[in-house]
N, CA, C and O atoms as CSV, one atom per row, in Angstrom:
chain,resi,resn,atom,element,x,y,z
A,1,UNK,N,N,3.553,9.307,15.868
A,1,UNK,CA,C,3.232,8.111,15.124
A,1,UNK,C,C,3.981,8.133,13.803
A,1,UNK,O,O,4.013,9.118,13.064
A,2,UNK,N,N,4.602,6.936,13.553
A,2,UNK,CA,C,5.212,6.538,12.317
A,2,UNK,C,C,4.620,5.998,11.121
A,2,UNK,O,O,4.005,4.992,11.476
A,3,UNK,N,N,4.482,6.191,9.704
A,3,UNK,CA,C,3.671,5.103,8.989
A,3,UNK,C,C,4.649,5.318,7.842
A,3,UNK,O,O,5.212,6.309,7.376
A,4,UNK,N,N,4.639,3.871,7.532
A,4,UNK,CA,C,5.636,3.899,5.867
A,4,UNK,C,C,4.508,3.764,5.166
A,4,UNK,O,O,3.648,3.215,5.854
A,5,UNK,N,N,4.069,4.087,3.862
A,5,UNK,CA,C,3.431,3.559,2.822
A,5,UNK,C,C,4.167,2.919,1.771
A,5,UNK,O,O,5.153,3.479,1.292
A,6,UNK,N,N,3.847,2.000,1.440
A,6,UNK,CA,C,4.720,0.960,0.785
A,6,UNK,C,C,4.294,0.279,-0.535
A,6,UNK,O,O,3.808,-0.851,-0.577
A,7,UNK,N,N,4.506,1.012,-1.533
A,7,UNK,CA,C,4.092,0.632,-2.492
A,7,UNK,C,C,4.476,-0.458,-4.048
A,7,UNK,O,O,5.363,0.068,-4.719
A,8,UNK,N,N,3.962,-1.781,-4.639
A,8,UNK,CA,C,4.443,-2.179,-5.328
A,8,UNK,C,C,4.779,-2.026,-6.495
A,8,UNK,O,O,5.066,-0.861,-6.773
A,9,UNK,N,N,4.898,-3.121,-7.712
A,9,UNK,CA,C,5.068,-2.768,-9.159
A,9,UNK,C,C,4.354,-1.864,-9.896
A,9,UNK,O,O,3.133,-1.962,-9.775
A,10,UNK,N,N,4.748,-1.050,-10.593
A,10,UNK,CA,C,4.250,-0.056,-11.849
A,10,UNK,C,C,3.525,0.613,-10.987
A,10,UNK,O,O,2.526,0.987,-11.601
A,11,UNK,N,N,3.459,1.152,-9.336
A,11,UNK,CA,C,3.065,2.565,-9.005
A,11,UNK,C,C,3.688,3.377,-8.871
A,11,UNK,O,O,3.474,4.376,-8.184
A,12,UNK,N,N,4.902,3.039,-9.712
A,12,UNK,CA,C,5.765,4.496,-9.611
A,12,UNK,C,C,4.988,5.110,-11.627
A,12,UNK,O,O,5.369,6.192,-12.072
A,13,UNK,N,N,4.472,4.647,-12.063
A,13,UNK,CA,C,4.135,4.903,-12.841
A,13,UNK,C,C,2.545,5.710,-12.954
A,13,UNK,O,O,2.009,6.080,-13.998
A,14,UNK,N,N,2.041,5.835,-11.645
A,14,UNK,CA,C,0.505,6.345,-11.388
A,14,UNK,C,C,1.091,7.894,-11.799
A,14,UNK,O,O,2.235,8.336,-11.689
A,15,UNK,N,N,0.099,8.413,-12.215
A,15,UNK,CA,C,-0.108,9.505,-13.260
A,15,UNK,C,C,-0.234,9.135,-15.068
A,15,UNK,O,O,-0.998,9.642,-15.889
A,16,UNK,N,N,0.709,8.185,-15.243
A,16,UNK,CA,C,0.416,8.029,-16.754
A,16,UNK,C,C,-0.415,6.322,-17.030
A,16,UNK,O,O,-1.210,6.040,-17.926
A,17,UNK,N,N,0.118,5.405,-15.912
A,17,UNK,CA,C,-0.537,4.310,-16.133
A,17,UNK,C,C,-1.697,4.198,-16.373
A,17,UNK,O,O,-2.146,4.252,-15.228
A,18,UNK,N,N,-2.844,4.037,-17.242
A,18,UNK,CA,C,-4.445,3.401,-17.466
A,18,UNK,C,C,-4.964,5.068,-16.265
A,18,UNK,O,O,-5.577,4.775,-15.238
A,19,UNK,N,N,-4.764,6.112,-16.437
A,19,UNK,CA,C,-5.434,6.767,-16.089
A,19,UNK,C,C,-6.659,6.778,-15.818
A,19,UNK,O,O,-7.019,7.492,-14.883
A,20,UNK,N,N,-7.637,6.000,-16.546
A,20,UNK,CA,C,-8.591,5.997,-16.602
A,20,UNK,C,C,-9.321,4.905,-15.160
A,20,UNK,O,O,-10.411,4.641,-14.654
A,21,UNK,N,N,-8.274,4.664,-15.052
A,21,UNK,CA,C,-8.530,3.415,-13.516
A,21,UNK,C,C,-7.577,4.236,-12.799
A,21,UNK,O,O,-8.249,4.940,-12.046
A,22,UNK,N,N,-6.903,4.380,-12.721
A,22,UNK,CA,C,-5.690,5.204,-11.550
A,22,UNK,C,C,-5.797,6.217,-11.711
A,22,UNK,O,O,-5.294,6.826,-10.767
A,23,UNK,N,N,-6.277,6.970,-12.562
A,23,UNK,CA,C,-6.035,8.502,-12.106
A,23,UNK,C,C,-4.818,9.454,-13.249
A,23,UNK,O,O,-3.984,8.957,-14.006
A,24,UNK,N,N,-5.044,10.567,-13.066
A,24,UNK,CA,C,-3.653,11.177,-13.799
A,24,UNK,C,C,-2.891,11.636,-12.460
A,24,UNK,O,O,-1.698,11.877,-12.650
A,25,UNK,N,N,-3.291,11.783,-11.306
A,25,UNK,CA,C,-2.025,12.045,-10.816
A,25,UNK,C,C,-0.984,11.438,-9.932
A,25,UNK,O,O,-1.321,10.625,-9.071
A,26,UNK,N,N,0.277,11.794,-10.100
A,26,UNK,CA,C,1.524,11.140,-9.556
A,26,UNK,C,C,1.195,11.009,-7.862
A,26,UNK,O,O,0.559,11.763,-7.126
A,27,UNK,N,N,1.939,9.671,-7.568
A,27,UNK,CA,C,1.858,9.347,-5.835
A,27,UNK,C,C,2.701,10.277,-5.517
A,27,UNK,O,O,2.806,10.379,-4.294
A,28,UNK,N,N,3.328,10.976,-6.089
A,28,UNK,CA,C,4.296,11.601,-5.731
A,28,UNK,C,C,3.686,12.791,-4.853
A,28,UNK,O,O,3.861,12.915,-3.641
A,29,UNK,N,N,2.927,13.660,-5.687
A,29,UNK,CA,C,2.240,15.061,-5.654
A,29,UNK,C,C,1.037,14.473,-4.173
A,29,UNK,O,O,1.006,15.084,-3.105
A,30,UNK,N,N,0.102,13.130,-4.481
A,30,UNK,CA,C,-0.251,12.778,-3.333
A,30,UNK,C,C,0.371,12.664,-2.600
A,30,UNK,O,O,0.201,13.568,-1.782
A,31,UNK,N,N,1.247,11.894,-2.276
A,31,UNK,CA,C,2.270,12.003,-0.871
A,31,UNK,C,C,2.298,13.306,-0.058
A,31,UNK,O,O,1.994,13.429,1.129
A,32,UNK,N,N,2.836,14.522,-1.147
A,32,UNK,CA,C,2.547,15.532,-0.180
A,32,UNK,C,C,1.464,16.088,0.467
A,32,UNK,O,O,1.541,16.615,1.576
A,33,UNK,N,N,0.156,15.959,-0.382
A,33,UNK,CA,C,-0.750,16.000,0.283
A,33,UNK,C,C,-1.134,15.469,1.258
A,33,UNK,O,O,-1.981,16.168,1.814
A,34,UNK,N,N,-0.856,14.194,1.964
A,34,UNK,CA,C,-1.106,13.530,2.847
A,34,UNK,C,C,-0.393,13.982,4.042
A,34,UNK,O,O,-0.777,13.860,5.205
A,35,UNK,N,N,1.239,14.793,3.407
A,35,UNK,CA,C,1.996,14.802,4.683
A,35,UNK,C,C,1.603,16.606,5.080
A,35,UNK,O,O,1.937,17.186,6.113
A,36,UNK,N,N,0.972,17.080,4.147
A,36,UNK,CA,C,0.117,18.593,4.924
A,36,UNK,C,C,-1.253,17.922,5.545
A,36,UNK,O,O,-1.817,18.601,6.403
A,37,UNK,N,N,-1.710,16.946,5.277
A,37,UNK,CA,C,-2.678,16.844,5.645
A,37,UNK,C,C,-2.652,15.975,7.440
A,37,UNK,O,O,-3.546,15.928,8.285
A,38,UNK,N,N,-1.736,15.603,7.454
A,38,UNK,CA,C,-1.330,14.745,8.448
A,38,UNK,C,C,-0.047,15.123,9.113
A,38,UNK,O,O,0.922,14.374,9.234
A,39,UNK,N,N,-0.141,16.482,9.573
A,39,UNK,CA,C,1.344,17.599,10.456
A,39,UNK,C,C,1.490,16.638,11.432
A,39,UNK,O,O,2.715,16.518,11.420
A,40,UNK,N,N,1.071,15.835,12.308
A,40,UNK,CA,C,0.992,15.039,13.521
A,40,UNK,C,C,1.654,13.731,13.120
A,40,UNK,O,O,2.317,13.241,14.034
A,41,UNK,N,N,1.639,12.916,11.778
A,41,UNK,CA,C,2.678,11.866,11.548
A,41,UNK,C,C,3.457,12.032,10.527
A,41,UNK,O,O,3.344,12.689,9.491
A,42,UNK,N,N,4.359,11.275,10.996
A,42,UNK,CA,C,5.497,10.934,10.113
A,42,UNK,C,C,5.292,9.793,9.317
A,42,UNK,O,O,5.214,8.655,9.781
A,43,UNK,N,N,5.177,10.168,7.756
A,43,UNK,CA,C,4.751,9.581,6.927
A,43,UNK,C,C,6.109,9.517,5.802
A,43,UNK,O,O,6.680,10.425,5.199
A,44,UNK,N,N,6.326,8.092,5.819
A,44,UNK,CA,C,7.321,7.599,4.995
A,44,UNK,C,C,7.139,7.166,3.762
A,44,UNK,O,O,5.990,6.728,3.804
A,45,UNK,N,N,7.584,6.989,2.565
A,45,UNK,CA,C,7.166,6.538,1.339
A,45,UNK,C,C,8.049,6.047,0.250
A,45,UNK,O,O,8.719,6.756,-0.501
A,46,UNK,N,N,7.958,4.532,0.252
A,46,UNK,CA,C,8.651,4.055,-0.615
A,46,UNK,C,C,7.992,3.246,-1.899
A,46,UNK,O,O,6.766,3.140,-1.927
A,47,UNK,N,N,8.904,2.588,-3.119
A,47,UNK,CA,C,8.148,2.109,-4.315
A,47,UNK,C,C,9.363,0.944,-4.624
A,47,UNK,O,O,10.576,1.152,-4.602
A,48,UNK,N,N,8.734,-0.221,-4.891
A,48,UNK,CA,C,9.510,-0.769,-5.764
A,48,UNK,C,C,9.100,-1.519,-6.567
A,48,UNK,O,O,8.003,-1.957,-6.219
A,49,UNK,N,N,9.571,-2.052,-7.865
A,49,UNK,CA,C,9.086,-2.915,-8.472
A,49,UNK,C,C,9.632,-4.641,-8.302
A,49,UNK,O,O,9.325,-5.624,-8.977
A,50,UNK,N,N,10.561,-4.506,-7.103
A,50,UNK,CA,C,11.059,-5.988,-6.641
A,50,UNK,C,C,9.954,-6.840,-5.925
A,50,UNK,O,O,9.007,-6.167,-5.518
A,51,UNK,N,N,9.921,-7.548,-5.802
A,51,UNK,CA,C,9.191,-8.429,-4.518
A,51,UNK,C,C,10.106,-8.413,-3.594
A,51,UNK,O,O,9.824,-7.817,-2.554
A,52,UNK,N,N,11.438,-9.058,-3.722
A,52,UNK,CA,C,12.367,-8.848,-2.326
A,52,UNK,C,C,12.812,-7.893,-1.737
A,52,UNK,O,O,13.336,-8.110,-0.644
A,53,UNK,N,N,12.750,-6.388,-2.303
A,53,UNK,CA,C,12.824,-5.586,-1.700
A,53,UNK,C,C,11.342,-5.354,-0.747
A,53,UNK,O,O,11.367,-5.393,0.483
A,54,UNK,N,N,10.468,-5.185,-1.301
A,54,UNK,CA,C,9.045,-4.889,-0.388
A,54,UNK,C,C,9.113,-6.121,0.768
A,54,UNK,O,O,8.655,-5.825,1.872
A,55,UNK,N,N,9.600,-7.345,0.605
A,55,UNK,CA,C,10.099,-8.287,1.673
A,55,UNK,C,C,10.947,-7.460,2.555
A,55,UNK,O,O,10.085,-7.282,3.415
A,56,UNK,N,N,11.600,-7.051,2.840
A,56,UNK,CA,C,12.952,-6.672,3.047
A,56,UNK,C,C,12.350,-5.109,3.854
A,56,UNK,O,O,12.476,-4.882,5.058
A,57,UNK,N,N,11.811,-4.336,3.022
A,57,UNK,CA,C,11.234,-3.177,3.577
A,57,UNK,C,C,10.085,-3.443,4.848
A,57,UNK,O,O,9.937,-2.747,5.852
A,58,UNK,N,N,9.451,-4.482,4.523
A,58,UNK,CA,C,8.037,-4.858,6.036
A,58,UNK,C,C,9.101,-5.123,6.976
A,58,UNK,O,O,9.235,-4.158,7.729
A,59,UNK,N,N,10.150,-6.345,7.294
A,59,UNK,CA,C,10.716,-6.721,7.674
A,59,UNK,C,C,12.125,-5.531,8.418
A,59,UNK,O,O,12.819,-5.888,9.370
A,60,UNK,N,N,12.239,-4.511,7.902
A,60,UNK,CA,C,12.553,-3.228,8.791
A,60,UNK,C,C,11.425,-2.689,9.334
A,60,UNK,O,O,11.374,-2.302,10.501
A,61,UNK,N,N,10.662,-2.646,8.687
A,61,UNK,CA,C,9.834,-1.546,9.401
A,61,UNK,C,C,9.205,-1.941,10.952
A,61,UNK,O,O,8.618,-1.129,11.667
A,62,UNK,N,N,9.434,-3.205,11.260
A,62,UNK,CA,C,8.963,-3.814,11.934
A,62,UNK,C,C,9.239,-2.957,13.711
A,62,UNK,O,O,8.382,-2.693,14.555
A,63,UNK,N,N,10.488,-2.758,13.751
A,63,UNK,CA,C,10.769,-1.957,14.936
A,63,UNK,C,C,11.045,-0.050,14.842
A,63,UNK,O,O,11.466,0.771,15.657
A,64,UNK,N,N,10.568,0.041,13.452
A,64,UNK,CA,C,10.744,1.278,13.384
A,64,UNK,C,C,9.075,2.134,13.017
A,64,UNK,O,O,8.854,3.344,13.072
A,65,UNK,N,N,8.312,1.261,12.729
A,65,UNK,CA,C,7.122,2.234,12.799
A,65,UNK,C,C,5.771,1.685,13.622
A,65,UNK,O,O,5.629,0.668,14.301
A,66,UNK,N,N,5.072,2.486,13.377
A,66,UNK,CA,C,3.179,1.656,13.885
A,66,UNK,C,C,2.538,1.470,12.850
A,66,UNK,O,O,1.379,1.063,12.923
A,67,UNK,N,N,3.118,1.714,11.690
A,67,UNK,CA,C,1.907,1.103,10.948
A,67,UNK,C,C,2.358,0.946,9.232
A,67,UNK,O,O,3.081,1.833,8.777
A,68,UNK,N,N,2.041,0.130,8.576
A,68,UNK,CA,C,2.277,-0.006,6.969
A,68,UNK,C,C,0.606,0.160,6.471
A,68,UNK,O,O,-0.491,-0.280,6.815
A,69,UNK,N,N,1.133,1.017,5.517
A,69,UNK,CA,C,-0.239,1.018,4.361
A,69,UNK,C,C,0.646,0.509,3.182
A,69,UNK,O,O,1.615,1.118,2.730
A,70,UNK,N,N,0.157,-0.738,2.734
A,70,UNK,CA,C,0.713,-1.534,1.441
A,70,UNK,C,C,0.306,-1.497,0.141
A,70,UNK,O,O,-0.458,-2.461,0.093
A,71,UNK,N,N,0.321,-1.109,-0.719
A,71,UNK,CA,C,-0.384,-1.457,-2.012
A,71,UNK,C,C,0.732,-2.473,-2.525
A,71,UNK,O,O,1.920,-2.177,-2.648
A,72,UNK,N,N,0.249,-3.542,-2.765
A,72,UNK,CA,C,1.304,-5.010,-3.603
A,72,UNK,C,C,1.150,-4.462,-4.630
A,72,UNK,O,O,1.989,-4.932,-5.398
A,73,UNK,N,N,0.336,-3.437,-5.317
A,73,UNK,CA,C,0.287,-3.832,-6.662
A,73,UNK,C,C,-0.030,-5.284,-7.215
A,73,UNK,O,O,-0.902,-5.929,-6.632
A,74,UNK,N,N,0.536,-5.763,-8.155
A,74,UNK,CA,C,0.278,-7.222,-9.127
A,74,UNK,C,C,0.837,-8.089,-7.722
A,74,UNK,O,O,-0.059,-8.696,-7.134
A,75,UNK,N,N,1.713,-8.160,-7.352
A,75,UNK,CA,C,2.474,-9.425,-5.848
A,75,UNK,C,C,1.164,-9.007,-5.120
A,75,UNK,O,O,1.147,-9.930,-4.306
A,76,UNK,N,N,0.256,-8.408,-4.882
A,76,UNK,CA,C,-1.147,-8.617,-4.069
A,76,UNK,C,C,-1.683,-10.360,-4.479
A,76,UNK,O,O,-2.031,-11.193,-3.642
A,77,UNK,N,N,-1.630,-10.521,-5.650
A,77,UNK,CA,C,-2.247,-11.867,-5.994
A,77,UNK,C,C,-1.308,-12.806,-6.323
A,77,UNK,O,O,-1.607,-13.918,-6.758
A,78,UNK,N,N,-0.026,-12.370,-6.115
A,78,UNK,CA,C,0.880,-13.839,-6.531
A,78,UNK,C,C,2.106,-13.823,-5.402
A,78,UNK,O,O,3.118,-14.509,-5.543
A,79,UNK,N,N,1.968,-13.298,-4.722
A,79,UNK,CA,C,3.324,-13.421,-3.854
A,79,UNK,C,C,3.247,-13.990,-2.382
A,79,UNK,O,O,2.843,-13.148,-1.580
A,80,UNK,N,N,3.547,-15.248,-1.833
A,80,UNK,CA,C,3.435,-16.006,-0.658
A,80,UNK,C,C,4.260,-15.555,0.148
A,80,UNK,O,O,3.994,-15.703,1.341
A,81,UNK,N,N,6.002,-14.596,-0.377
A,81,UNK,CA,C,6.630,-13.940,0.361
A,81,UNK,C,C,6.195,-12.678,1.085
A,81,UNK,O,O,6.372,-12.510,2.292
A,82,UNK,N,N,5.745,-11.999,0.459
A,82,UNK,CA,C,5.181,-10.811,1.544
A,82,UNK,C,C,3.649,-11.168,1.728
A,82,UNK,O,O,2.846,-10.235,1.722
A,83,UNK,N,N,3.304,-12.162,1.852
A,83,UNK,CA,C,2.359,-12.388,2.466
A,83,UNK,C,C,3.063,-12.958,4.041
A,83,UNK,O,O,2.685,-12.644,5.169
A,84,UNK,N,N,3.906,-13.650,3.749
A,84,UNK,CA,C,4.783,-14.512,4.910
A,84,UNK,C,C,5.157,-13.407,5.858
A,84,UNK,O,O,5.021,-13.282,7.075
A,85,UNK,N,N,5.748,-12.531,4.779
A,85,UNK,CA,C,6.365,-11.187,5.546
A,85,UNK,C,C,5.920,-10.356,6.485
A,85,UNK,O,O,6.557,-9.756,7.350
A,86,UNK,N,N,4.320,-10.365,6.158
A,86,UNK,CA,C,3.377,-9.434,6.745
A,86,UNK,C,C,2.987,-10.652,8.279
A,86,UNK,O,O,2.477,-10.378,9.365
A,87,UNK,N,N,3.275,-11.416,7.966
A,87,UNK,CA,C,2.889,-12.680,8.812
A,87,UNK,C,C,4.225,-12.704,10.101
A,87,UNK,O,O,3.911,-13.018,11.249
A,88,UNK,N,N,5.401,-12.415,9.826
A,88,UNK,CA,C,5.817,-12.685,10.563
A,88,UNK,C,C,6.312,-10.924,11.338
A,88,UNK,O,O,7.180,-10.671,12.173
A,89,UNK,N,N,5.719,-10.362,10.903
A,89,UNK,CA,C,6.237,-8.572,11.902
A,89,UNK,C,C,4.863,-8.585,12.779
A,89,UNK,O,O,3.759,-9.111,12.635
A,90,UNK,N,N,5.411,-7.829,13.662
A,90,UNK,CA,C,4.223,-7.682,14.690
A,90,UNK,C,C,3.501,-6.084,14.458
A,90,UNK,O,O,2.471,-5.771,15.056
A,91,UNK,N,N,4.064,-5.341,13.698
A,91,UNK,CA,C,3.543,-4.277,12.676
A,91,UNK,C,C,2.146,-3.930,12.296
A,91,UNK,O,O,2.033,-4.431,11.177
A,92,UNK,N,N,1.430,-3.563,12.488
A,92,UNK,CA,C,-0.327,-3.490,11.460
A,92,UNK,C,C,0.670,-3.120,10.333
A,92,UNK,O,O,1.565,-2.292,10.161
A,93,UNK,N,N,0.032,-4.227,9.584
A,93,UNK,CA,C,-0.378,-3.933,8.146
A,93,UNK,C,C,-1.524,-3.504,7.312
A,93,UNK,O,O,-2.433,-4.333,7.282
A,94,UNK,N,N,-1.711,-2.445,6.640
A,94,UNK,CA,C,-3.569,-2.359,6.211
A,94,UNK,C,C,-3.018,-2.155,4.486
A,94,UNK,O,O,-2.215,-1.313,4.083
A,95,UNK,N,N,-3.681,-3.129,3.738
A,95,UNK,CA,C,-3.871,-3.192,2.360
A,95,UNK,C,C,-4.667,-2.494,1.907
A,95,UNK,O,O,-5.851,-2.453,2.240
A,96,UNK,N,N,-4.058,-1.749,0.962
A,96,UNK,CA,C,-4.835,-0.872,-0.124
A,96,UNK,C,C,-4.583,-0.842,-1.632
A,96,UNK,O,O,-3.567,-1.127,-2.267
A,97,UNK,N,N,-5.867,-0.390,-2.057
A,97,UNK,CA,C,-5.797,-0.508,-3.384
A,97,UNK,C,C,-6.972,0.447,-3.951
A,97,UNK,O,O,-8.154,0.528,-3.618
A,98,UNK,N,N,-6.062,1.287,-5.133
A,98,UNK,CA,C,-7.124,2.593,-5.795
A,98,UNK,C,C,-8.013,2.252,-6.595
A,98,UNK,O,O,-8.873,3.104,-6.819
A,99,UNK,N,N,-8.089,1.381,-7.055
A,99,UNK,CA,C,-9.464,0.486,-7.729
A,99,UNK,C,C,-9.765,-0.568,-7.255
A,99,UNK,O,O,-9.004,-1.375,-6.720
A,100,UNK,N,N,-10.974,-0.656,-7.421
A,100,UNK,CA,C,-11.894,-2.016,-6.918
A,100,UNK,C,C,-11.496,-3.262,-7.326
A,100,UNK,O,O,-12.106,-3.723,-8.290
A,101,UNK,N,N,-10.661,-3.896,-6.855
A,101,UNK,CA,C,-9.931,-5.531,-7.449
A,101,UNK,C,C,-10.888,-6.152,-7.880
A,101,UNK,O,O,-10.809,-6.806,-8.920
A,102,UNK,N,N,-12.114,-6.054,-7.073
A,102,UNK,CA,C,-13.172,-7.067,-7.351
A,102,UNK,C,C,-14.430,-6.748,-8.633
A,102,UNK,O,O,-15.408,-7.400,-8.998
A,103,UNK,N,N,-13.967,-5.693,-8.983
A,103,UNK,CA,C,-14.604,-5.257,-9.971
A,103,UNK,C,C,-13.629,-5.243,-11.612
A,103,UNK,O,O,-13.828,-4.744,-12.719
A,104,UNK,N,N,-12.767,-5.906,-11.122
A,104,UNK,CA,C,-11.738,-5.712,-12.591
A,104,UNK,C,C,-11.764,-7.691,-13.089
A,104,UNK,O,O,-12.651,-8.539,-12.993
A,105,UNK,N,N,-10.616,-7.735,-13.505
A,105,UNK,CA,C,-10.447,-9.251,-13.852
A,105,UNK,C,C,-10.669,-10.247,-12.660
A,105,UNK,O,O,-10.714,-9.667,-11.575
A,106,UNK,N,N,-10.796,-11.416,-12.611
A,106,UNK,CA,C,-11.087,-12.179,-11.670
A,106,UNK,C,C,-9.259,-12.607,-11.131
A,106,UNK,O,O,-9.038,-12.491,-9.926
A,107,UNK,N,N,-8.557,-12.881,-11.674
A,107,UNK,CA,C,-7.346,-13.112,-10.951
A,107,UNK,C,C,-6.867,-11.918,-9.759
A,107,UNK,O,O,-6.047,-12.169,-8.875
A,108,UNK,N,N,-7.500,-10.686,-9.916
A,108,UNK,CA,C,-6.901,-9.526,-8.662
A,108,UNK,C,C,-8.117,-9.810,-7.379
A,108,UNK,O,O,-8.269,-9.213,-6.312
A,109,UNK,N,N,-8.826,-10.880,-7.930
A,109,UNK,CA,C,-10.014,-10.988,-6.776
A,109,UNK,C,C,-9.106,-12.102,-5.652
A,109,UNK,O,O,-9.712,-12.696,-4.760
A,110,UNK,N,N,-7.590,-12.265,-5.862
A,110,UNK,CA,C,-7.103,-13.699,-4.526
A,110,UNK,C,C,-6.020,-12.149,-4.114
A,110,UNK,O,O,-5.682,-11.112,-4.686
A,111,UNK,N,N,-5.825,-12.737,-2.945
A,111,UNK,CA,C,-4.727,-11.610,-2.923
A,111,UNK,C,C,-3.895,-12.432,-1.067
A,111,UNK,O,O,-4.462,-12.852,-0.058
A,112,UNK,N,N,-2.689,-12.336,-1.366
A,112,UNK,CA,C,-1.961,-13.291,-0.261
A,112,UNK,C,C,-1.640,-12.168,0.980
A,112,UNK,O,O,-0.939,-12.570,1.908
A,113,UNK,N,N,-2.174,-10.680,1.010
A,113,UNK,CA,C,-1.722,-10.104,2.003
A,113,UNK,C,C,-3.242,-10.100,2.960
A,113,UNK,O,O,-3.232,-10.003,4.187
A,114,UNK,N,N,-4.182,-10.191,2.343
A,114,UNK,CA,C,-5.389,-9.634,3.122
A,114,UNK,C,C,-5.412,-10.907,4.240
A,114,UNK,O,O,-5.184,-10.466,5.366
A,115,UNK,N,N,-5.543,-11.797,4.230
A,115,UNK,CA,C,-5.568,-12.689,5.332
A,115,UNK,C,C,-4.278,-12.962,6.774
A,115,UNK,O,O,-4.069,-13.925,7.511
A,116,UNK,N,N,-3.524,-11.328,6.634
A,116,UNK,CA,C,-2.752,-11.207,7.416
A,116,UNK,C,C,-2.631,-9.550,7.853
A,116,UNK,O,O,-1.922,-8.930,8.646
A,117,UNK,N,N,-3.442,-9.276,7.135
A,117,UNK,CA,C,-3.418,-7.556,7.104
A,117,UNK,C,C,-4.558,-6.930,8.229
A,117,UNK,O,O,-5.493,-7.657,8.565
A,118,UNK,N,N,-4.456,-5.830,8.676
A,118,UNK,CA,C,-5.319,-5.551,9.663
A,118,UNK,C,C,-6.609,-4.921,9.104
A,118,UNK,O,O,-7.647,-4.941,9.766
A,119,UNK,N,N,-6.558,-4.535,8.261
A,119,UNK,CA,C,-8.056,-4.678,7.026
A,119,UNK,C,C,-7.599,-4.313,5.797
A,119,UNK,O,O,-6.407,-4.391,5.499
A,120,UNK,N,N,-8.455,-3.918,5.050
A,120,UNK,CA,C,-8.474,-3.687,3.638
A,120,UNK,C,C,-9.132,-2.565,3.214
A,120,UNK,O,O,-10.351,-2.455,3.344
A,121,UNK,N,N,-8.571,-1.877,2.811
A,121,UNK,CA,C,-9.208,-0.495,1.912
A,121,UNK,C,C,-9.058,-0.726,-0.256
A,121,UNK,O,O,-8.194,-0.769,-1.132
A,122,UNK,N,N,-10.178,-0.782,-0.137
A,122,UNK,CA,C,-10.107,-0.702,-2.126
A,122,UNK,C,C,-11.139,0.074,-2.602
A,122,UNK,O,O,-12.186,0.239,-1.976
A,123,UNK,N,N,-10.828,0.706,-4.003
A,123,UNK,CA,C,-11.851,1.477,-4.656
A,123,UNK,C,C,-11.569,2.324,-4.475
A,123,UNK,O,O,-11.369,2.825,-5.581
A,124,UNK,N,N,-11.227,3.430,-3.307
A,124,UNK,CA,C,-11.531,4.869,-3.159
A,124,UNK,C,C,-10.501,5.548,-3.816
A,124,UNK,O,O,-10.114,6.582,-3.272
A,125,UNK,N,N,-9.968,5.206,-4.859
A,125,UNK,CA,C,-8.665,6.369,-5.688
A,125,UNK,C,C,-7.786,6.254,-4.701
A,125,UNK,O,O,-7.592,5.424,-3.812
A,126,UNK,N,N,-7.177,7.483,-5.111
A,126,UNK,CA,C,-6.037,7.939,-4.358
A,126,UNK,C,C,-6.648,8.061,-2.576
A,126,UNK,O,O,-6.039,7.831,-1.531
A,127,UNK,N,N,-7.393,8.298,-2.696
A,127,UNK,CA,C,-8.261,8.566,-1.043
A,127,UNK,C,C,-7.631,7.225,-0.634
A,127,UNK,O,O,-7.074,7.225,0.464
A,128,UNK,N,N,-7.631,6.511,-1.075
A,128,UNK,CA,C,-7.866,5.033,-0.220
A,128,UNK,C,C,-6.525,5.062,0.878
A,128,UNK,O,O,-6.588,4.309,1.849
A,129,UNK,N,N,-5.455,5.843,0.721
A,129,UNK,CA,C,-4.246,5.982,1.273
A,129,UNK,C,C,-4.760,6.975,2.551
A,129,UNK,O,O,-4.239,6.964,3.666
A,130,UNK,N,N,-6.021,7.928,2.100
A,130,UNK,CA,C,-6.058,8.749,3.411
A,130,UNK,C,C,-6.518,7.818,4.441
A,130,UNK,O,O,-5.983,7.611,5.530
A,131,UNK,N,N,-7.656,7.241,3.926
A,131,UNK,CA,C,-8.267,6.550,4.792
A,131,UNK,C,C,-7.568,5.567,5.726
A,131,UNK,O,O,-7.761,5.337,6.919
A,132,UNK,N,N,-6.574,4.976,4.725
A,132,UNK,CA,C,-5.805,4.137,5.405
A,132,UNK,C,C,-5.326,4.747,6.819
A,132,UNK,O,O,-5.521,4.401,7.984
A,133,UNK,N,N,-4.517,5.950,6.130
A,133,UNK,CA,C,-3.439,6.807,7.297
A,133,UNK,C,C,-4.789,6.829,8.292
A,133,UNK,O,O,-4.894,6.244,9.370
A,134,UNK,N,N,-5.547,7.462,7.790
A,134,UNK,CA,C,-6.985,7.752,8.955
A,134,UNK,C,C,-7.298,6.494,10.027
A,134,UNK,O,O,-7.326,6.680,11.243
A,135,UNK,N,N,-7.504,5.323,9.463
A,135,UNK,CA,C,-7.545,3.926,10.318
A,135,UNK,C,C,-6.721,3.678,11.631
A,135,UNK,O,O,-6.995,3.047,12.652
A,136,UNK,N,N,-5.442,4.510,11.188
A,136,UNK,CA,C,-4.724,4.108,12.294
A,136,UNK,C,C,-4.722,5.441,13.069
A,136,UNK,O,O,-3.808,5.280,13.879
A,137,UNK,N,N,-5.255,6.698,13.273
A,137,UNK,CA,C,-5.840,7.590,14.362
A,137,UNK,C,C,-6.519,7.110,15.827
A,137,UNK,O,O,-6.954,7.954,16.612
């Protein structure tokens, strides 16, 4: 089994960003944990802060894996393109997010991927990525 995790704006910055909501540590250092924790898949991991690249990235992945775990980051609530994107691969998509959207400002409470995504994981920290990987077992 294949899975990209695919992550948006300012999570290449998790470890120093608002720690206090994200955490101090780097996706980086998680990543590896996930890929000792998960010897049985192949776990891919990318970041960008474009929207057209994360377009561009669903839109490969489409014949090359089984599964996306997404964090949009901020394009979770403003972007109709990778919402479209997620709309048109035949891919599971599962949205995640390390804090509770619905517990922060009211604008992270709309979000254009969940109504195309194969569920939703939020709140659980950094976990929320295991779980994800876990969903698709």
């Amino acid at each position: 089994m294949k899975i990209l995790i695919l992550n948006g704006p300012n999570l290449n910055l998790l470890g120093k960003r608002e720690p206090g909501i994200y955490g101090s540590q780097t996706f980086e250092t998680y990543f590896k944990y996930l890929q000792k924790e998960f010897l049985d898949i192949k776990l891919s991991y990318e970041q960008s802060n474009h929207e057209g690249d994360l377009v561009t990235q669903i839109q490969n992945a489409d014949n090359d894996y089984d599964g996306i775990i997404l964090n949009g980051g901020a394009y979770t609530h403003t972007s109709v393109a990778i919402g479209d994107a997620i709309k048109a691969v035949s891919v599971p998509v599962l949205e995640v997010h390390i804090s509770n959207t619905f517990a922060r400002e009211s604008f992270r409470h709309q979000s254009y991927i969940s109504p195309n995504a194969k569920g939703i994981i939020i709140g659980f920290g950094m976990d929320s990525y295991k779980l994800a990987v876990q969903s698709f077992l």
